[in-house]
N, C-alpha and C positions, 0 to 999 in steps of 0.2 A: 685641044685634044678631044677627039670624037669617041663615042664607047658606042659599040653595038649588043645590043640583047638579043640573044636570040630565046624565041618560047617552043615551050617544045610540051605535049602532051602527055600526060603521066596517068598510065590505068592503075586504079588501086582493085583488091580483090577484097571482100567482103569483111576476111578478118584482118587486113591489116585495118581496115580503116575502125573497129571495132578496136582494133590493140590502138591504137592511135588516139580515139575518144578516152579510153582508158587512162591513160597514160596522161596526156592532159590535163581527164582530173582527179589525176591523185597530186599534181604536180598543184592544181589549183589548192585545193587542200593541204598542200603541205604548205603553203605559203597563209594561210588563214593563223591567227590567233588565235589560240585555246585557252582561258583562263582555269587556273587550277580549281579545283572546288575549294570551298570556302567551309566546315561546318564549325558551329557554336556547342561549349560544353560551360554552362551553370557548375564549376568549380566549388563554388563555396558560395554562400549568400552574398547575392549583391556585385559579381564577382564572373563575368563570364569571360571563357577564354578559347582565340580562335584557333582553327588548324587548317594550315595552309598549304592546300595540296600535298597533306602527312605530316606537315612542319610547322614548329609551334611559330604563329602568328603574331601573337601581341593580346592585350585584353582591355575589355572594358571595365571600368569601375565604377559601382552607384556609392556617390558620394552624397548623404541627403538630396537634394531634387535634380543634381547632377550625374551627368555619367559620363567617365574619363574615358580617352581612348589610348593606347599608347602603342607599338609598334613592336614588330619583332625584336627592334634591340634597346625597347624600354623608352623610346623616344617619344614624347608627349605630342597625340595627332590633335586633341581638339576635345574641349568641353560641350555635351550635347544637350538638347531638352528631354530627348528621350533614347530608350535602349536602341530603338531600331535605326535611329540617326547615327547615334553614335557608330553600330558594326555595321552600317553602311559607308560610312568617310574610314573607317578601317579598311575596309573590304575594297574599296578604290585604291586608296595609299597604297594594299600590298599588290594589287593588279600595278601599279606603276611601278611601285618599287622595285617586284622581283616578277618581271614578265617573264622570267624562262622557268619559273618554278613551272613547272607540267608533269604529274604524273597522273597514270591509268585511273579511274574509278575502280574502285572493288564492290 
C-alpha cells in the first residue's frame, strides 16, 4: 500500500503566530511542576512545625542531640544531626508524598 503526501504552503499573519508562541507556552508551563511552599513555625521549644502549601505538614522534634522528623500523618520520616537536615528530608517526603498539594502564595 502506497500513501501519498501532499505539502502545501501555509501563510501565518503576525498575530496568529504570536497567539501561537502564546499558547505553547502556557501549555509548556502548565505541564511543569510547582512545589507548594514549605514555611517553619518554632511552635513551642525544641519543637518546629511545618505548613504545607496552608496544610499542616508534619514536625520536627529536638530530642537532646537529636531531631525527629515525622509527617503529616504522624509517620516517623528519620532521626537528624541537625535541624536543618532534618526539615529538609521532611520537606522532600512532603514534595513526594503530596505532589498535587499547589496553592497561590499570598
Amino acid at each position: 500500500m502506497s500513501m501519498t503526501i501532499s505539502h502545501s504552503d501555509v501563510t501565518l499573519d503576525t498575530d496568529t503566530v504570536d497567539t501561537i508562541a502564546i499558547l505553547e507556552a502556557e501549555a509548556a508551563a502548565a505541564g511543569q511542576v510547582t512545589r507548594a511552599q514549605i514555611t517553619w513555625t518554632e511552635a513551642d521549644k525544641g519543637l518546629w512545625v511545618a505548613s504545607y502549601g496552608g496544610y499542616y505538614g508534619g514536625t520536627v522534634d529536638k530530642q537532646g542531640a537529636h531531631y525527629f522528623a515525622s509527617d503529616t500523618f504522624g509517620q516517623y520520616i528519620g532521626d537528624y544531626a541537625s535541624l536543618e537536615d532534618a526539615q529538609a528530608k521532611l520537606s522532600e517526603h512532603l514534595h513526594l508524598m503530596l505532589p498535587n498539594v499547589i496553592r497561590p502564595i499570598r
